[in-house]
N, C-alpha and C positions, 0 to 999 in steps of 0.2 A: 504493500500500500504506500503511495505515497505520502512523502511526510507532512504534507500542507492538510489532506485530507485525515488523517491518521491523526493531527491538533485539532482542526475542528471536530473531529468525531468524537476527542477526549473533553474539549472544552465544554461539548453540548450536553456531555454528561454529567458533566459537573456544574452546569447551568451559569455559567461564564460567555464572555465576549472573549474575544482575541485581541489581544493589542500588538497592532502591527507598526514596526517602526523603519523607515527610511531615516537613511543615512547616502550621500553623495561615495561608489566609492575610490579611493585616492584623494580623499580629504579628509584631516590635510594631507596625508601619506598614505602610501597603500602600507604600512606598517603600523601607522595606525589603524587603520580601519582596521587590519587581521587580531590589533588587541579590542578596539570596540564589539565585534562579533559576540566573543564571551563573553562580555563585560555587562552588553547589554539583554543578553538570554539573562544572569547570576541573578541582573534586576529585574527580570519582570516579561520582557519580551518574548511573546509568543512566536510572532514571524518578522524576518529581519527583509526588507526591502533594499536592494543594493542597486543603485541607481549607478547606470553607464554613463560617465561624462560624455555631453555631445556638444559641439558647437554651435547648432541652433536648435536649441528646445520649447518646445511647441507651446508644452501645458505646464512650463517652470517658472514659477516668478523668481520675483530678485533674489532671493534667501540662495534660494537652489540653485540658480544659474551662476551668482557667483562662487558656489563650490563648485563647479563644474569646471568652471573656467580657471579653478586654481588646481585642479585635480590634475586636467590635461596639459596646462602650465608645469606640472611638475613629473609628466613623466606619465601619468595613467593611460593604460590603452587596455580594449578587452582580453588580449592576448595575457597582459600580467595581473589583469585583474582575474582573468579562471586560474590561473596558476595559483594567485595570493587563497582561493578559495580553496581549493585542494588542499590547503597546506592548513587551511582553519579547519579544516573538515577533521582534522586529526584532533582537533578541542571540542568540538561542538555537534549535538543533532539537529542543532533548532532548525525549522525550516527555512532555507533562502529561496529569495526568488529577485531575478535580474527585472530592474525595469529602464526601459531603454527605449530607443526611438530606430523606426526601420532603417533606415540608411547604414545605419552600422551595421544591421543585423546581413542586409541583402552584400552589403561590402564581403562582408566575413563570410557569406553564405549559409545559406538557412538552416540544413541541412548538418553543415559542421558548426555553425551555433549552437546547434539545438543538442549535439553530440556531445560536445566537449563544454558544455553548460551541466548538462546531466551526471559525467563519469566523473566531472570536478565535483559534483557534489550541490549541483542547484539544482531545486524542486519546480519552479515554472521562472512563467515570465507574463511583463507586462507590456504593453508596447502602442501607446496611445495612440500613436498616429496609422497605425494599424487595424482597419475595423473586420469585424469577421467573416464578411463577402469578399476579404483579399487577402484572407490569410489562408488558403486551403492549405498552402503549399506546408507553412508552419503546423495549420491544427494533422495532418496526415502523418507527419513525422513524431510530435510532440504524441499526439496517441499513443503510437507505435512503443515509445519509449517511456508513457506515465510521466509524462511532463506536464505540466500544468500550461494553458493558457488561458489568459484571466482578461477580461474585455470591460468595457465601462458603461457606464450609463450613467447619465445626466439629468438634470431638471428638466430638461426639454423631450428627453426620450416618449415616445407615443406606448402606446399599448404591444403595437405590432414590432417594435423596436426592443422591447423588452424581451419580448421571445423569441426575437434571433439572438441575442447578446446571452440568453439565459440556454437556448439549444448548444451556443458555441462556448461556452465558457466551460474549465472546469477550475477545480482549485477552490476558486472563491466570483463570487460578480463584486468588481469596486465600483460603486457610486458615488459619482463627484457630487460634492454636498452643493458647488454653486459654478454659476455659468462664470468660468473665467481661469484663473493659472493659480498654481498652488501658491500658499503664504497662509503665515498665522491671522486670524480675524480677529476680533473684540468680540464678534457675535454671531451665531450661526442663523442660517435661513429659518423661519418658521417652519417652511413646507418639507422640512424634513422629514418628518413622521408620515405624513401622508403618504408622501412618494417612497418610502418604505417599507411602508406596507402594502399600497399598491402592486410596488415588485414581488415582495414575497408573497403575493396572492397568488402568483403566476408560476413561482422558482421554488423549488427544494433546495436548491443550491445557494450559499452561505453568501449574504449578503454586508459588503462591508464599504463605510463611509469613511471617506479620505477628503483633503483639500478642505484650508480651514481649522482645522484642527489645533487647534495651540494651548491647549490648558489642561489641569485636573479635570475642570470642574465641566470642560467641553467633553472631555473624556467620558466621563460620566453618564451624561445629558445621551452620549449617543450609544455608549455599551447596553443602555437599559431599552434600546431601540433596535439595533441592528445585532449580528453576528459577528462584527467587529471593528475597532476602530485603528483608522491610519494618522500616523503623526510623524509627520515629514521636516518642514521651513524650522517646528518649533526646536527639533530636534536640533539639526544643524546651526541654529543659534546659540543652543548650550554649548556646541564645541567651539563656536568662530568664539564664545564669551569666553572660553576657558580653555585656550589652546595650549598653554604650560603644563595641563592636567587635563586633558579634556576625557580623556576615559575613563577615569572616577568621576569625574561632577557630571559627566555626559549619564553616567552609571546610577546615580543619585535622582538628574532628573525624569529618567525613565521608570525610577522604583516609584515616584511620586505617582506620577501619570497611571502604573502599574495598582496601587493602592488602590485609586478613583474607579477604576474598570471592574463593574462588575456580573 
């Protein structure tokens, strides 16, 4: 079983959310991130989100784009980034999953992405600019192999949109909480509960809200709603704040986050 599904199946038992965290990786070092990995499971972290630096991202706001652009600045590329993973794989079960944008993916080819993502040790992927009437090539391999591919849905998704995104997805469905690029908010959308329920009228499958996300107390608010929450910008603020130490206080502020989710 895959390890993504093999969490949620334990989480659901234990009548929990998942807290899922994004981290940029090769920020600030891909030596860090290989100590973040453990650091961030020890606290709390259910599934760890390792984001591919790209040079033009689609659905990243500022937080995130400037770790990317300091990542690939210093050296990051997917080649050392599966490698750094195999090498954490020998500390950690938690589930990873790559999220990245097509260009990289079709560069490197899909086929050997999807290969040497999996034997490294990572569980799916994400790939926003990717929708699931053009991703055959990815879902027929990623099958083949019990790779996850996880697809998105939006505020603005229709009914008939929901169950192509819910037939093609496996892993998890992420739904973006609001029309627009990642970053921490003050305040979430009202219509979040609706359109959450909404979807899981329709899906079996593990529905989790990302984008926005910056607090305990956000945390919260959407664990009691969904099947899981994603915490991204807020993340990578604790480390840009505490780069001397950023894998203890990075470690601290995910145990908080971790506390709130229930």
């Amino acid at each position: 079983m895959n390890r993504i599904d093999k969490k949620f199946k334990d989480l659901k038992r234990e009548g929990k959310a998942a807290l899922i965290i994004y981290i940029t990786a090769g920020y600030p070092s891909l030596a860090k991130t290989k100590e973040l990995i453990p650091e961030l499971e020890k606290n709390g972290a259910d599934i760890i989100e390792l984001g591919i630096p790209f040079s033009d991202p689609l659905a990243d706001g500022p937080v995130i784009q400037r770790s990317s652009y300091l990542a690939l600045k210093s050296g990051a590329t997917l080649n050392n980034i599966i490698s750094m993973v195999k090498e954490v794989r020998k500390k950690t079960d938690i589930p990873l999953v790559f999220m990245t944008y097509y260009n990289p993916v079709l560069s490197f080819g899909v086929e050997r992405f999807v290969r040497e993502a999996k034997n490294a040790g990572v569980d799916g992927v994400i790939i926003p600019d990717l929708p699931p009437e053009e991703a055959s090539i990815l879902r027929k391999i990623s099958t083949k192999l019990d790779f996850s591919t996880i697809f998105l849905l939006t505020p603005t998704s229709t009914e008939n949109r929901i169950k192509i995104v819910s037939k093609a997805a496996s892993g998890f469905i992420y739904y973006v909480s609001l029309a627009g690029v990642t970053g921490a908010r003050a305040k979430l959308p009202g219509e979040i509960k609706g359109k959450i329920l909404k979807i899981k009228k329709i899906t079996d499958k593990p529905v989790c809200v990302g984008f926005g996300v910056s607090n305990a107390v956000q945390a919260r608010q959407i664990s009691r709603l969904a099947d899981g929450v994603v915490v991204g910008s807020a993340v990578i603020n604790a480390i840009s704040k505490n780069t001397k130490d950023c894998v203890k206080k990075t470690g601290i502020f995910v145990r908080g986050l971790k506390n709130a989710v229930k």
